[in-house]
VONUSE-208161 format. One record per residue (C-alpha): residue number from 1; residue in three letters; chain; x, y, z. Coordinates in steps of 0.25 Angstrom, whole numbers. Each point is the difference from the previous one (the first is absolute). Layout:
N
+-----+------+-------+-------+-------+-------+
!  nr ! rest ! kette !     X !     Y !     Z !
+-----+------+-------+-------+-------+-------+
! NUM !  ala !     A !     X !     Y !     Z !
...
+-----+------+-------+-------+-------+-------+
***
This chain:
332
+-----+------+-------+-------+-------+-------+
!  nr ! rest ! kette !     X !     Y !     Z !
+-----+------+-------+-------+-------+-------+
!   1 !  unk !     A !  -223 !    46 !   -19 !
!   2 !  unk !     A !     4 !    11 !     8 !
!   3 !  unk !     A !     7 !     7 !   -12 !
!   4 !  unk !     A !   -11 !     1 !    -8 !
!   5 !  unk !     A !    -7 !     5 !    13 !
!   6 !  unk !     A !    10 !    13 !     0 !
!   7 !  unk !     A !    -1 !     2 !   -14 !
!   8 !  unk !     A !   -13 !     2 !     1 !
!   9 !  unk !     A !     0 !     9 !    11 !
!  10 !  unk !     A !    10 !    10 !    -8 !
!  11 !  unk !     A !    -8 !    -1 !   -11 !
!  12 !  unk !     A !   -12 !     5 !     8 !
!  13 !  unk !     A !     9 !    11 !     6 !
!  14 !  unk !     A !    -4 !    15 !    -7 !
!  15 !  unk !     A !     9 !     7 !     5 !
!  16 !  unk !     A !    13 !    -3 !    -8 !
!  17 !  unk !     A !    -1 !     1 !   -15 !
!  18 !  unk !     A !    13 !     2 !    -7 !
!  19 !  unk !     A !    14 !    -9 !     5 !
!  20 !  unk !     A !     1 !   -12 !     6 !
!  21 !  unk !     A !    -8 !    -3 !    14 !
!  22 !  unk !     A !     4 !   -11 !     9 !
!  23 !  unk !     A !    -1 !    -7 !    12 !
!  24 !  unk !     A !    10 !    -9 !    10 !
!  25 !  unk !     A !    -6 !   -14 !    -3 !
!  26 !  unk !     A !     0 !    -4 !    13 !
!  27 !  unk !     A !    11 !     1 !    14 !
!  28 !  unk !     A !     3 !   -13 !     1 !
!  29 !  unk !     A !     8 !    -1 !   -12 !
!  30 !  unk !     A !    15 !     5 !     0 !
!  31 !  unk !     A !     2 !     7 !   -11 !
!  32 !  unk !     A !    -7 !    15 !    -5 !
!  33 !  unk !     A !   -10 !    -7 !    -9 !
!  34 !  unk !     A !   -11 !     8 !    -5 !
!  35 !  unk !     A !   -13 !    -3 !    -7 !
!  36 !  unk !     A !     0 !    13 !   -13 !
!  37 !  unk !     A !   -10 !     4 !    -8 !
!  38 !  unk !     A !     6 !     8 !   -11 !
!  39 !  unk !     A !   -10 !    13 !    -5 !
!  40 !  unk !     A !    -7 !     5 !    -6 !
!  41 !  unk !     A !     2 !   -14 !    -7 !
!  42 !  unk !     A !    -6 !    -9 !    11 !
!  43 !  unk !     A !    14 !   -10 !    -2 !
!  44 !  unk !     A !     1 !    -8 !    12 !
!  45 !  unk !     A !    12 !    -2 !     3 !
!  46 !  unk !     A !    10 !    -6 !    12 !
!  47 !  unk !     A !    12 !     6 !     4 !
!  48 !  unk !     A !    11 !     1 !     9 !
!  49 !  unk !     A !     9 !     9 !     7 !
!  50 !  unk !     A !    16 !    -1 !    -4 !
!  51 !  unk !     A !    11 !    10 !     2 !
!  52 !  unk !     A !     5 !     6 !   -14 !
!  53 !  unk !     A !    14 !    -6 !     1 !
!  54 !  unk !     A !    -6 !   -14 !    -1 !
!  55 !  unk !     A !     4 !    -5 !   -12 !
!  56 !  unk !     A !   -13 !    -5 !    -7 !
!  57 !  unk !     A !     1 !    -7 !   -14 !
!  58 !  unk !     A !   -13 !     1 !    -9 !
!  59 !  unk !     A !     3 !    -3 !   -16 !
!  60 !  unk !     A !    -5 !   -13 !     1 !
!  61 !  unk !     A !   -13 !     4 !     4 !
!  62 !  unk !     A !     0 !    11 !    -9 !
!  63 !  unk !     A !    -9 !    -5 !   -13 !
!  64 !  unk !     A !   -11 !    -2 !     9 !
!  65 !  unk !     A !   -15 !     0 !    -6 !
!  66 !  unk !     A !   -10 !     1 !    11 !
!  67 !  unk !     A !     9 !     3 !    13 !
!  68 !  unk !     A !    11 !    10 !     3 !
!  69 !  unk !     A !    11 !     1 !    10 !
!  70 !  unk !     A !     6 !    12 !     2 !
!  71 !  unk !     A !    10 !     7 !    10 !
!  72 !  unk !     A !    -5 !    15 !     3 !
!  73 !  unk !     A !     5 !    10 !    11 !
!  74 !  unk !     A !    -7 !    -1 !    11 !
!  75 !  unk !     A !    -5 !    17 !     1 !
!  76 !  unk !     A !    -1 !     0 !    16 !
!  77 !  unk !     A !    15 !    -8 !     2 !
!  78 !  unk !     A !     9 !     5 !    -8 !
!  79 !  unk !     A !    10 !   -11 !     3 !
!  80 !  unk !     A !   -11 !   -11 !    -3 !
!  81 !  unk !     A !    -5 !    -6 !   -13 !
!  82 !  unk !     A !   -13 !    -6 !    -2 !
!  83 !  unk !     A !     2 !   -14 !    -7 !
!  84 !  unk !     A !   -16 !     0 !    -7 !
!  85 !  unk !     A !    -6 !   -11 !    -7 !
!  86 !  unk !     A !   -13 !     4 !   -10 !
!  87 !  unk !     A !    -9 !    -8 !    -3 !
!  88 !  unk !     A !    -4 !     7 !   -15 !
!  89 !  unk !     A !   -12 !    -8 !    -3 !
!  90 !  unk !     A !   -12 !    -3 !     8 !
!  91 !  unk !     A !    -4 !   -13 !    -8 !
!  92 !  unk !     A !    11 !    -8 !    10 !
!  93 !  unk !     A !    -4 !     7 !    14 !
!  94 !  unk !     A !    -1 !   -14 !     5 !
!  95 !  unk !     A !    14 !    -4 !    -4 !
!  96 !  unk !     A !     6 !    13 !     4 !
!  97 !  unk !     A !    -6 !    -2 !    14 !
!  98 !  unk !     A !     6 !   -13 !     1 !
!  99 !  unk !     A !    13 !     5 !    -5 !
! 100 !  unk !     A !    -2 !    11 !    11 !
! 101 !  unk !     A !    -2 !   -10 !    12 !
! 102 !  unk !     A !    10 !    -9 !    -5 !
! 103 !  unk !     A !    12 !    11 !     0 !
! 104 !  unk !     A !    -6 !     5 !    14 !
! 105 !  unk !     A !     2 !   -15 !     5 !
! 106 !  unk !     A !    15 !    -2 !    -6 !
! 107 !  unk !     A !     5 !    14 !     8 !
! 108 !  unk !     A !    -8 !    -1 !    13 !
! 109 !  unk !     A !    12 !    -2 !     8 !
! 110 !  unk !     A !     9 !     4 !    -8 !
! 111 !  unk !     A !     8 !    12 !     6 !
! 112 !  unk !     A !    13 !     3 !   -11 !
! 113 !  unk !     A !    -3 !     7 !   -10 !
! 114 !  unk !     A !    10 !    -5 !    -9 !
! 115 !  unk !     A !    -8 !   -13 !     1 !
! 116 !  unk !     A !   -13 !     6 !    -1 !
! 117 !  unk !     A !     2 !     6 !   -13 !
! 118 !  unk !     A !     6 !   -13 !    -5 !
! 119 !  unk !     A !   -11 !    -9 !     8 !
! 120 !  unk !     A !   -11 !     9 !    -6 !
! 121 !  unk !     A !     6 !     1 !   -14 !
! 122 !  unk !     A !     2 !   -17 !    -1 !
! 123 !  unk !     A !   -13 !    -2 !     2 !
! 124 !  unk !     A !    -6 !    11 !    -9 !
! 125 !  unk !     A !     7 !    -9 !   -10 !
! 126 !  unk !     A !    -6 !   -11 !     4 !
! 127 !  unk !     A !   -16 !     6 !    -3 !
! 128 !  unk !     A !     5 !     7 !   -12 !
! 129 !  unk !     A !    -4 !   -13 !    -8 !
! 130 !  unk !     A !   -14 !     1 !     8 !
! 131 !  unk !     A !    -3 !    13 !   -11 !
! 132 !  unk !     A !     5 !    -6 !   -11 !
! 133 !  unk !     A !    -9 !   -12 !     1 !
! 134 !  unk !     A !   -12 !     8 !     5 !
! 135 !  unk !     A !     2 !     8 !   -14 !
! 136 !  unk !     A !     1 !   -13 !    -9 !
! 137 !  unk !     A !   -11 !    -9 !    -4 !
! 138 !  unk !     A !    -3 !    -7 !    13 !
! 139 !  unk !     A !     6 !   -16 !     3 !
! 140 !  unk !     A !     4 !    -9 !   -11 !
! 141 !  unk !     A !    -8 !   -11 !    -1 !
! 142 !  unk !     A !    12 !   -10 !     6 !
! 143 !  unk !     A !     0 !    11 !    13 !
! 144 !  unk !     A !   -14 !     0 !     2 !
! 145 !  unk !     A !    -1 !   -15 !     0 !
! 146 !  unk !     A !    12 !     1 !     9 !
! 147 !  unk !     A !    -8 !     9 !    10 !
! 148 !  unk !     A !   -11 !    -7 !     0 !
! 149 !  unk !     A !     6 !   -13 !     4 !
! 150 !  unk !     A !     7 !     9 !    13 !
! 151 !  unk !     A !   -14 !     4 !     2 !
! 152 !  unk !     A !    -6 !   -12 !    -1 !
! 153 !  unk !     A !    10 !    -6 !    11 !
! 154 !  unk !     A !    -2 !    11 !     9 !
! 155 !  unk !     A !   -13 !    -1 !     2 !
! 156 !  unk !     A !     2 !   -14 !     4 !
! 157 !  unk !     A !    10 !     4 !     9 !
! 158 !  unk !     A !   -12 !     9 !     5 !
! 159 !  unk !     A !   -10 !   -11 !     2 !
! 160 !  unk !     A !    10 !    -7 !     9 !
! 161 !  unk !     A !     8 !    10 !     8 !
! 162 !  unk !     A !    -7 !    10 !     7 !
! 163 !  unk !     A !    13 !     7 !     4 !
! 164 !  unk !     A !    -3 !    10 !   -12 !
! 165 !  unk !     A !    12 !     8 !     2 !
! 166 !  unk !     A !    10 !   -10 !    -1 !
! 167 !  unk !     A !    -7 !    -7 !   -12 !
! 168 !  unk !     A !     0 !    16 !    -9 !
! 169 !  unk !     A !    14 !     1 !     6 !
! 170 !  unk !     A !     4 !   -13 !    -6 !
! 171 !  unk !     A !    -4 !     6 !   -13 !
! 172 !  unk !     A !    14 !     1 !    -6 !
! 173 !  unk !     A !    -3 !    -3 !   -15 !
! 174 !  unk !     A !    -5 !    14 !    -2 !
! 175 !  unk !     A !    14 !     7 !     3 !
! 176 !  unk !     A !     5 !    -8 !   -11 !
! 177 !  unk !     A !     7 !   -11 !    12 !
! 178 !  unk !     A !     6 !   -12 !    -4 !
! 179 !  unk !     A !   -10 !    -9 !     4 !
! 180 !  unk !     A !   -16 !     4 !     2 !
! 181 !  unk !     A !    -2 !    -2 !    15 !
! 182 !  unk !     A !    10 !     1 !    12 !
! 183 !  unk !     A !     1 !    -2 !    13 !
! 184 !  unk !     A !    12 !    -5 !    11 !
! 185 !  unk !     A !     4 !   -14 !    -6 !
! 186 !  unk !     A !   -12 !    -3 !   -11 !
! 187 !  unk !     A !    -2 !     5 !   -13 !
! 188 !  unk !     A !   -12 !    -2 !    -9 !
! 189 !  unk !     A !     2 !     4 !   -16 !
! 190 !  unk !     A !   -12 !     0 !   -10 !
! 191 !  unk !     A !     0 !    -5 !   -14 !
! 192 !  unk !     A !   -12 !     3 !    -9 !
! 193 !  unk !     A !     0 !   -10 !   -12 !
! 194 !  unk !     A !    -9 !     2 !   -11 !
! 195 !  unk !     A !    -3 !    -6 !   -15 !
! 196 !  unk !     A !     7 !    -9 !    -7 !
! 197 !  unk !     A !    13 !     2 !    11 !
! 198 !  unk !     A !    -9 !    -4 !    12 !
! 199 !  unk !     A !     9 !   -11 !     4 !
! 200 !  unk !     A !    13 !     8 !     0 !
! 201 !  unk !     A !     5 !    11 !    10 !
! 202 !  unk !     A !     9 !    10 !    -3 !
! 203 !  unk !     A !    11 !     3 !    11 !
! 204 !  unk !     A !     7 !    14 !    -4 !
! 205 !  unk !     A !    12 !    -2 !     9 !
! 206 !  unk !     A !     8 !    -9 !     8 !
! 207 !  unk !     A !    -3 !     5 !    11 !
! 208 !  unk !     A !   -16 !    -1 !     2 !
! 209 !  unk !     A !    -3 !   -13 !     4 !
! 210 !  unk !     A !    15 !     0 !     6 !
! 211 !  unk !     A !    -3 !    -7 !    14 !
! 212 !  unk !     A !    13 !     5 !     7 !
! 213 !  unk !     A !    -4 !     6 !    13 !
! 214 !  unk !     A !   -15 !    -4 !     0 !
! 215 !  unk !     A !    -7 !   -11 !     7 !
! 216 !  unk !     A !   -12 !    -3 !   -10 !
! 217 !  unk !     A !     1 !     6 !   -13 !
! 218 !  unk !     A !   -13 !    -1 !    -7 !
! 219 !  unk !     A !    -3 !     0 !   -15 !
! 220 !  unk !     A !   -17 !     4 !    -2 !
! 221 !  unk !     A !    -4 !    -3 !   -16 !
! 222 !  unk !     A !   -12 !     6 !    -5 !
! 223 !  unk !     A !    -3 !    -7 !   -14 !
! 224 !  unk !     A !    -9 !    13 !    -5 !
! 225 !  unk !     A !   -10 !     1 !   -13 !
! 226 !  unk !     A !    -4 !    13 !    -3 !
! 227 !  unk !     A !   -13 !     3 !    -6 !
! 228 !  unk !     A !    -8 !    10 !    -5 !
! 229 !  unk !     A !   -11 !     8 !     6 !
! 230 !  unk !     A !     1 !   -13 !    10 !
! 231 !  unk !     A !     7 !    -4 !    14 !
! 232 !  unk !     A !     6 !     7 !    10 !
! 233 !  unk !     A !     7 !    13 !    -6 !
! 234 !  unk !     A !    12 !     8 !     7 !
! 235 !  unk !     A !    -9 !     9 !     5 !
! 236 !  unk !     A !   -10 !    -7 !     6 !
! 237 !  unk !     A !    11 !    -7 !     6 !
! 238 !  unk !     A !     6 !    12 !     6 !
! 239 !  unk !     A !   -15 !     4 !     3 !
! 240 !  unk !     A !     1 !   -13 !     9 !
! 241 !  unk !     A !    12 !     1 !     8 !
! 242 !  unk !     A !    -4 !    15 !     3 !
! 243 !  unk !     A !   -12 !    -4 !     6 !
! 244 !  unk !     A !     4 !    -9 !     8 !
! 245 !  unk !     A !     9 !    10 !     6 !
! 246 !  unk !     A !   -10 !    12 !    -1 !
! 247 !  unk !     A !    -1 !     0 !    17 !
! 248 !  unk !     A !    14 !     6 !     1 !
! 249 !  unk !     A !     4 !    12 !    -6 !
! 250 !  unk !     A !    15 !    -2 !     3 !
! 251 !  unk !     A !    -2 !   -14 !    -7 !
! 252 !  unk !     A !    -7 !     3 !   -12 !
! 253 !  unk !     A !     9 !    12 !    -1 !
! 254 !  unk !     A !    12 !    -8 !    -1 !
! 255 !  unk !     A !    -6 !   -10 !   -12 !
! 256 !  unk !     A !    -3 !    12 !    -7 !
! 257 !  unk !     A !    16 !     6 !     1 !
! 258 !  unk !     A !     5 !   -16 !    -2 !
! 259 !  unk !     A !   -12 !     0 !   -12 !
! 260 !  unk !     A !     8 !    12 !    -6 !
! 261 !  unk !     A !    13 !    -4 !     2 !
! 262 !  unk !     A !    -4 !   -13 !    -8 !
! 263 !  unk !     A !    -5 !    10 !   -13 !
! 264 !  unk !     A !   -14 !     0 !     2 !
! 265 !  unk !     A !    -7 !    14 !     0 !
! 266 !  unk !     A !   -14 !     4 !     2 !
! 267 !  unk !     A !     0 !     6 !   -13 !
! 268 !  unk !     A !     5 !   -15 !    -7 !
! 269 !  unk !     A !   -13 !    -5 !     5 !
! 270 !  unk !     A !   -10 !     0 !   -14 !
! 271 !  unk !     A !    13 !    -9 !    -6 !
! 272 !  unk !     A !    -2 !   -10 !     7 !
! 273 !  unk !     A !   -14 !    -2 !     3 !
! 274 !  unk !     A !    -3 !    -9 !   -13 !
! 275 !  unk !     A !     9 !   -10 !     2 !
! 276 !  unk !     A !    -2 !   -12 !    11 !
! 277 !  unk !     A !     7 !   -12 !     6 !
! 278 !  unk !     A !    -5 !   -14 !     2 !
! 279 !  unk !     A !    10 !    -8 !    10 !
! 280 !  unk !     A !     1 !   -12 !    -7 !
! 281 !  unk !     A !    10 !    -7 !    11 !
! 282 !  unk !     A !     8 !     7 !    12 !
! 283 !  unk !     A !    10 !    -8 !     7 !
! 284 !  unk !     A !     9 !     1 !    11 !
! 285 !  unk !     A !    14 !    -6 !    -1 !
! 286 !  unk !     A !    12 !     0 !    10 !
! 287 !  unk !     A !    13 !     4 !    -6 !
! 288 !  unk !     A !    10 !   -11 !     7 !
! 289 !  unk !     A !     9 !   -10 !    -2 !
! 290 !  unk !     A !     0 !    -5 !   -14 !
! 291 !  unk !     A !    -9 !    10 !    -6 !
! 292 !  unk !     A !     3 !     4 !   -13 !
! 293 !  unk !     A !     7 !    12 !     2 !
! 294 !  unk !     A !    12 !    10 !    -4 !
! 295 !  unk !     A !     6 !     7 !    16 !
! 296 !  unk !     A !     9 !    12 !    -1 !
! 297 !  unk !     A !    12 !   -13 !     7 !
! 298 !  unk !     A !     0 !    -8 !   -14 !
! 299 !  unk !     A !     3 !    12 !    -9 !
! 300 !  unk !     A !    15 !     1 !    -5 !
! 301 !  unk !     A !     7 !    12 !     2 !
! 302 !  unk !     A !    -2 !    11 !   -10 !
! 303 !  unk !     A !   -14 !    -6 !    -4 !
! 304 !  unk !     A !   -12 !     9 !     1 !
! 305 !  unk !     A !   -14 !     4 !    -3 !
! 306 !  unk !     A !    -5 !   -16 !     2 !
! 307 !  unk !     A !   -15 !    -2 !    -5 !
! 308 !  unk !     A !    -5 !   -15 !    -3 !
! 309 !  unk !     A !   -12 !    -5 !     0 !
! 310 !  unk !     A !    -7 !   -11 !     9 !
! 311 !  unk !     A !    -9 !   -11 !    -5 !
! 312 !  unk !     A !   -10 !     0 !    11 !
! 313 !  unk !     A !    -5 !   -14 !    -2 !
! 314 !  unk !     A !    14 !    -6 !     2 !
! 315 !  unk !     A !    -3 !     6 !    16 !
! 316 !  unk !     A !   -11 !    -8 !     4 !
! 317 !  unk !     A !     7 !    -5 !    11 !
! 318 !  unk !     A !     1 !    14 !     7 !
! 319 !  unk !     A !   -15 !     2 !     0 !
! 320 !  unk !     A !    -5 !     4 !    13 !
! 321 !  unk !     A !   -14 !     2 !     2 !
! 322 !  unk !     A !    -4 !    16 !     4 !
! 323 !  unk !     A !    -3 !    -3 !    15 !
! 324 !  unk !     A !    15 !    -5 !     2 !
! 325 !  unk !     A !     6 !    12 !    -6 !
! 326 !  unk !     A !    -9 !    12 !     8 !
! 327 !  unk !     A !     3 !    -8 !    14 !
! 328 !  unk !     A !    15 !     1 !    -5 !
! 329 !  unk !     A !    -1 !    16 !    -4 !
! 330 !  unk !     A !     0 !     5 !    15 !
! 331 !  unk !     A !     2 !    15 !     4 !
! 332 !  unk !     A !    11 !    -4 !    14 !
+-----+------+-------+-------+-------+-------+
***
């Protein structure tokens, strides 16, 4: 990423050694942001330009491990402040440059500061969870499964599509979405099943295989049995995908941030590598009519927080074979 481009470059630079060296990220965005490196530490840091009557609220952000955000005078404008955010520790570089780029993208355009600060503060809230779970003990074991059936779809996706763009973008699950994959009218959600529960999927709200404002909802079962030292692991799934994007930089680059965004880290990976999936059925179903099913339209007033579970071999009639479905999943 350009980002990690600059850092680099200051890091290189010996003619500063004490304080905080920074350059303008680039002219075409709005704001003053700048990419820091804090010294003689060798923080990196991003930061941005605001006037010190802007009123900027940081308690929340205060009991923070392995980043900081602070408001400092800015020593060559008297009437400015420098809005920094520090990354502490270099184990997360690859999150914190992420981060970076992500905060750059929300302001671009963005020419009040009043809405800057509250813009780039929302979605510093947003990755705080990212360091927290890049500190604890990797994916739990219903996560990773999880994961691997997105993946697993994904690369599908990949095998059928070459618009490789629109297929990554599609990737929704990731952000926590409510359903997996969207795109216009047609969603696809992915249910991983596995043990002695294969047969039952568990629906978390009423609203994700909801059908209001869709054209084709899909629902993708994978029925998964893990094994050890055997099968297709997370990785090598991960491994897959990334090779089959390897070409693009841009594209490859954009897995990575969705593969954080989802909770998997580089430094995760020796967790993962014993345990594999077998695929011991994956079936297509499409989510209409009389499926069995709870949508947001048939809950009372006052009723919340809807989760049921679906026996998937009462849906047989909603099969549809894999061909149907990716001729219906177009980019228009």
């Amino acid at each position: 990423m350009k980002i990690n481009q600059i850092w680099e470059e200051l890091e290189n630079d010996k003619s500063f050694s004490h304080g905080l060296l920074i350059r303008r990220y680039s002219g075409a965005v709005l704001p003053d942001v700048f990419i820091a490196l804090k010294l003689p530490e060798k923080f990196r840091c991003i930061a941005t330009s605001i006037s010190n009557s802007a009123r900027v609220n940081l308690v929340s952000f205060s009991n923070l491990r392995d980043i900081s955000v602070e408001l400092i005078p800015d020593e060559k404008k008297p009437e400015k402040n420098i809005l920094l955010f520090k990354l502490l520790s270099n184990q997360h570089r690859d999150i914190f440059s992420v981060l970076c780029e992500d905060l750059i993208a929300s302001i671009s355009t963005v020419t009040n500061e009043t809405q800057l600060v509250k813009e780039l503060l929302n979605r510093f809230e947003k990755w705080k969870s990212l360091f927290d779970k890049a500190a604890a003990q990797g994916l739990s074991s219903e996560e990773q499964r999880g994961l691997f059936g997105e993946l697993f779809f994904l690369r599908k996706f990949f095998q059928s599509n070459s618009d490789f763009i629109a297929v990554i973008n599609s990737w929704v699950g990731s952000e926590k979405q409510i359903k997996d994959f969207q795109f216009g009218n047609w969603s696809v959600e992915v249910k991983t099943t596995h043990g002695n529960n294969h047969q039952k999927v568990h629906i978390s709200s009423e609203r994700q295989i909801d059908t209001t404002n869709l054209e084709n909802l899909f629902l993708y079962h994978l029925s998964l049995e893990a094994r050890q030292q055997s099968g297709e692991t997370l990785n090598q799934i991960v491994d897959s995908v990334s090779e089959i994007l390897s070409s693009d930089y841009t594209l490859l680059n954009r897995f990575k941030n969705k593969l954080l965004e989802a909770g998997y880290f580089d430094q995760h990976r020796n967790l993962y590598e014993h345990t594999g999936y077998f695929i011991r059925q994956d079936v297509f179903y499409k989510v209409e009519n009389n499926f069995p099913r709870i949508e947001e339209k048939d809950i009372r007033n006052g009723v919340g927080d809807v989760k049921y579970s679906i026996v998937i071999s009462q849906c047989s009639d909603f099969i549809r074979t894999e061909q149907y479905v990716f001729q219906t999943l177009i980019f228009v």
